[in-house]
N, C-alpha and C positions, 0 to 999 in steps of 0.2 A: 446302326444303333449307337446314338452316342452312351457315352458313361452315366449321365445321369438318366437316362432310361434302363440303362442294365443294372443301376443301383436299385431302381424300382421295384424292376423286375424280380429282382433276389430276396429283396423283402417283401413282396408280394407273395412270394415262393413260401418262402419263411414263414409267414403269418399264418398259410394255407393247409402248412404240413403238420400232423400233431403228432406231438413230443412223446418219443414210446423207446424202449430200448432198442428196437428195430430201427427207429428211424432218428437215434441219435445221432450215427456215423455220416449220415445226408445232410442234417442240419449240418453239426460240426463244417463239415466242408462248403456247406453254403454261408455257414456265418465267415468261416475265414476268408472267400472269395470275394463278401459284401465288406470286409477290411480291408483289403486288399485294395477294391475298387475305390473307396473313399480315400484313401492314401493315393492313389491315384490323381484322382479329381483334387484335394487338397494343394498339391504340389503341384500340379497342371495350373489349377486359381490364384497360388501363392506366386507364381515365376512372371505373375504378370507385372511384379514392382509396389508400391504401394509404400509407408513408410507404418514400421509402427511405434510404439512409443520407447523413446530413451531412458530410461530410471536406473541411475544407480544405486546400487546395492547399497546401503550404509546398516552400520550400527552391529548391534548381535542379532538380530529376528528382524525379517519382512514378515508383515501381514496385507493383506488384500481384503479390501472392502467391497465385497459383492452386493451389486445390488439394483432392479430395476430403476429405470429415471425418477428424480424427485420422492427417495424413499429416507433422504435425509441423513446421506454418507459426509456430504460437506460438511455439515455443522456439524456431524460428530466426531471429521476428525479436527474442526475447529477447537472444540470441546476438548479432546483428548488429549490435543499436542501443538505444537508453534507454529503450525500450518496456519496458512491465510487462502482458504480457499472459497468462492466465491459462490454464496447461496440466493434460491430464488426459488418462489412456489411458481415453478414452471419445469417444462422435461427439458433435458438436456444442458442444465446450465453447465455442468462441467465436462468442458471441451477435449482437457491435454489431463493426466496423469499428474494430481497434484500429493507428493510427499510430505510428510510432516513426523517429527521424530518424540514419539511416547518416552518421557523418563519413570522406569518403575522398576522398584525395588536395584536401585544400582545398576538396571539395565540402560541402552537406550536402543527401542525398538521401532525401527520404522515404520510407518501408516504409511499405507496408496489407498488417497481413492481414487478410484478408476473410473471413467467416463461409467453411467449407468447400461447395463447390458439387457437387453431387447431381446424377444424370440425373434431366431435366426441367427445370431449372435456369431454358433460358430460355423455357420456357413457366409459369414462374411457380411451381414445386416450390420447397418449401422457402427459402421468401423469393429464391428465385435473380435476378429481376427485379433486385431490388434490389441486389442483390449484382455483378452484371454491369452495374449501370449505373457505379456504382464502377470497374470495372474498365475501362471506356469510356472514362472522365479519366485513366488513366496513362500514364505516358511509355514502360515497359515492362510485360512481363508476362511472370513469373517462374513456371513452372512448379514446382513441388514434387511429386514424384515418392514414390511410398516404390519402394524396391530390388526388393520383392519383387511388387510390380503395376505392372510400366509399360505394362501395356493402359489404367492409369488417361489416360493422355495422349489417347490416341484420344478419348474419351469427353470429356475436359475440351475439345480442342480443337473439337468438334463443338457445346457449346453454346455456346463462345465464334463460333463462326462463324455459329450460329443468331439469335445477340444483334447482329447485323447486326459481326462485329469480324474482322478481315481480318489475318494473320502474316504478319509478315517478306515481305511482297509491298509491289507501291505501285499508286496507283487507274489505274485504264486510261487511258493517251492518247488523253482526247475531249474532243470540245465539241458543244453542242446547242442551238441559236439558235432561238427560234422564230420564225416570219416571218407575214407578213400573206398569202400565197398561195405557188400552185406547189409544191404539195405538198411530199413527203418527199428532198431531195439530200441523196445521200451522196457525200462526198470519202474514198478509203482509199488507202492507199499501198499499195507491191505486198507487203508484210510480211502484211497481211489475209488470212487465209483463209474468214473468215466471207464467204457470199454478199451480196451487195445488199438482197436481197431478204428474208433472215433480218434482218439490222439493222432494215430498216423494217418488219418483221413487231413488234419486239422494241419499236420505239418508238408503234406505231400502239396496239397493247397498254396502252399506258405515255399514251393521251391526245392523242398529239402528233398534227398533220394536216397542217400545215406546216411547216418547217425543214429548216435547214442544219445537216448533222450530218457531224465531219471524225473519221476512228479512222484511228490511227496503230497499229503494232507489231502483233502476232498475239493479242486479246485472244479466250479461249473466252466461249461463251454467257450464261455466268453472270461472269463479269467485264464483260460489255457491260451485262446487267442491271444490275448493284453502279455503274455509272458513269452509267446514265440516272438512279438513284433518288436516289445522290448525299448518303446520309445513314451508308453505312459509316466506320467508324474503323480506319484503316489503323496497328499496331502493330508494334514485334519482338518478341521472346520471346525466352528462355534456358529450356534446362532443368536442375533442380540436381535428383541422387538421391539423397535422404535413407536414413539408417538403415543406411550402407553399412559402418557398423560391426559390424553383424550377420550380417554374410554371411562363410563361409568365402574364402579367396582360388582354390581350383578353382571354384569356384561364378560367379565373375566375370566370363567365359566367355560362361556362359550370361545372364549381363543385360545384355551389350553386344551380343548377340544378338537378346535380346527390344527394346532400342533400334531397332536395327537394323530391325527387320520392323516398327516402328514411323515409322519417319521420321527418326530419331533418328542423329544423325553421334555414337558414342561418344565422337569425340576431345573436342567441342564442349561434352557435357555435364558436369556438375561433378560428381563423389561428393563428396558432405557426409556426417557426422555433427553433427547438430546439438546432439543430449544430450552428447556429447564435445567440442565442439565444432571438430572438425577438417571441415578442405578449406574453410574460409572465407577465407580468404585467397585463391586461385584464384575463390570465387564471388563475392568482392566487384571482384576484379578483368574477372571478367566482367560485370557487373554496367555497369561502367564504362566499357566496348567497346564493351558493344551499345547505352546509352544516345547514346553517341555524343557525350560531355560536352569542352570546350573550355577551358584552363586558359588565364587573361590576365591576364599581374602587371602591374598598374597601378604608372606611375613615377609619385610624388605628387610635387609640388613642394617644396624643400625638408625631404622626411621618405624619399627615396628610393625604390627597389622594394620592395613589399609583396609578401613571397614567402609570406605565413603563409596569407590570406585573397585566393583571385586571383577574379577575376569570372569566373563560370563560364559559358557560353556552349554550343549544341549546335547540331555541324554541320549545316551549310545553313541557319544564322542563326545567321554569328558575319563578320559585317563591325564596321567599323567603326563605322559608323552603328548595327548592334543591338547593341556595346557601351553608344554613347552612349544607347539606351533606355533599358539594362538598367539603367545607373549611376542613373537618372533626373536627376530638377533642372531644371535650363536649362542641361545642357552641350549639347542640340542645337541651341538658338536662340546660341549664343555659340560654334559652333563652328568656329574657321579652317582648321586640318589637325592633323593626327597624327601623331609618330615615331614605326616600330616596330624593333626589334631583335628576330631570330629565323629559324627556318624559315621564315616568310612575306614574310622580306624582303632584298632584293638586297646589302644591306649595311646594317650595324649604324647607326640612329637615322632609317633611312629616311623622306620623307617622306612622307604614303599621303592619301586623302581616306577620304570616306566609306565607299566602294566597295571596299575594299580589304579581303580579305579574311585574315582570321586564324587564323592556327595555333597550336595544344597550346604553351603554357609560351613564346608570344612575351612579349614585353614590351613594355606602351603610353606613350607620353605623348599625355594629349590637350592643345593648346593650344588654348585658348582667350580670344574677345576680352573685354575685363573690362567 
């Protein structure tokens, strides 16, 4: 039996067996086997060569423009940024990973759009591999929608979760030590609803014979999986609904409806017009939320605040000290303390260390020894 018949198999199983405390610790172990086997299969598929796409990194943020064929990601990153990428009311006009760089609010953040992604995507349809590996190095990922199919989201967010890529979620509170004897402990706080016994089913699956394993918070089956294996990409996402110039205003209704029975908070998602190019304004500003991006006007010596160009910085690494990386140089080997003025500081020209951490549109000086 090859591996894509025992993949069947297992979720055939799977489908078949219902979910009861009794038969948590069986599932458990057949959901980690059926990871186990696609991890398999994946890397068996991947070793055959193939190229996928080159993009370098630039700027302070990647974002990733998801989105099935012809739903009108070119022209909006036409629209958004210096990009010249090339549109057509037909599938597949774009071929390679074309970049284009957003300047907003003193940032500048990179656009990919990405060839459009297809169901099968991430089993390797239509160069999808490749294409979701790309989308694995962003810092966000931008849904593009058209008005008139927002069942497309289900479908897009299904291969993207397939491509091992986890939304607006964060990875499960664990850790997994392995040890020289004494089998499988588990430490859980009372938040755990998973049994003892499913965990070690989940890890015994997964290789392990010995260790010390601590779960904290109420993670399900498949978030215990995602944290033994320990190779997913935890992302946010936005969704923006293209083409909303087309729609009559009674009709409006009904697509915040179809959001709705999607997952979809109305208020949260953007109506675009790209071809027009209205509701960009609102999408770059979202854009800029969920990235989570940190503005810091450097006070230079003698040349004053630099309010044009601020060092941009993203929350949960924007201390002082990952200022002093960002800047590079030898301002960390040469550094004595830091004033700040702003929201982050108790009074204006504060003195901070490294640890200190920083807020939207503070202001820095770094001193340092010469």
């Amino acid at each position: 039996m090859g591996l894509e018949e025992e993949i069947e198999e297992i979720k055939e199983e799977i489908s078949n067996t219902p979910y009861n405390k009794s038969t948590e610790g069986h599932i458990g172990r057949l959901k980690a086997k059926l990871a186990e086997k696609k991890e398999k299969l994946e890397n068996r598929s991947s070793s055959g060569g193939g190229h996928g796409y080159a993009v370098e990194k630039t700027g302070d943020a990647t974002v990733a423009l998801v989105g099935f064929p012809s739903v009108g990601k070119s022209t909006l990153i036409n629209a958004l940024t210096n990009a010249d990428s090339e549109t057509g009311e037909y599938e597949f006009t774009t071929l390679n990973v074309n970049p284009g760089m957003l300047k907003y609010n003193g940032a500048n953040i990179q656009v990919l759009d990405v060839p459009g992604l297809i169901e099968g995507a991430a089993g390797g349809r239509g160069g999808g591999k490749e294409v979701l590996s790309v989308v694995r190095t962003a810092d966000l990922v931008l849904f593009v929608l058209s008005v008139f199919e927002i069942d497309q989201y289900e479908r897009l967010s299904q291969e993207l979760y397939y491509n091992k890529i986890r939304l607006d979620t964060t990875p499960p509170s664990m850790t997994v030590n392995k040890t020289g004897r004494g089998g499988i402990n588990v430490t859980t706080n009372d938040q755990v609803s998973l049994d003892e016994s499913t965990i070690k089913e989940v890890l015994r699956e997964h290789g392990y014979v010995n260790a010390e394993v601590t779960v904290r918070g109420d993670p399900t089956i498949d978030e215990l999986i995602d944290g033994v294996m320990a190779n997913r990409v935890y992302l946010p996402s936005a969704v923006c609904v293209n083409k909303a110039d087309l729609i009559e205003p009674d009709y409006l209704p009904t697509v915040k409806e179809d959001l709705r029975e999607h997952g979809i908070d109305p208020e949260t998602a953007v109506f675009i017009s790209a071809v027009e190019e209205k509701g960009l304004d609102s999408l770059k500003e979202t854009i800029w939320e969920r990235l989570g991006l940190v503005r810091v006007y450097m006070d230079k010596p003698g040349r004053g605040v630099d309010y044009e160009e601020p060092l941009v910085l993203r929350e949960g690494e924007c201390t002082v000290g990952d200022a002093l990386r960002k800047l590079g140089g030898n301002f960390e080997e040469r550094f004595k303390f830091a004033r700040v003025s702003g929201d982050s500081a108790k009074h204006d020209e504060q003195q901070v260390g490294r640890d200190h951490e920083l807020m939207d549109e503070d202001v820095l000086r770094i001193v340092a020894r010469k």
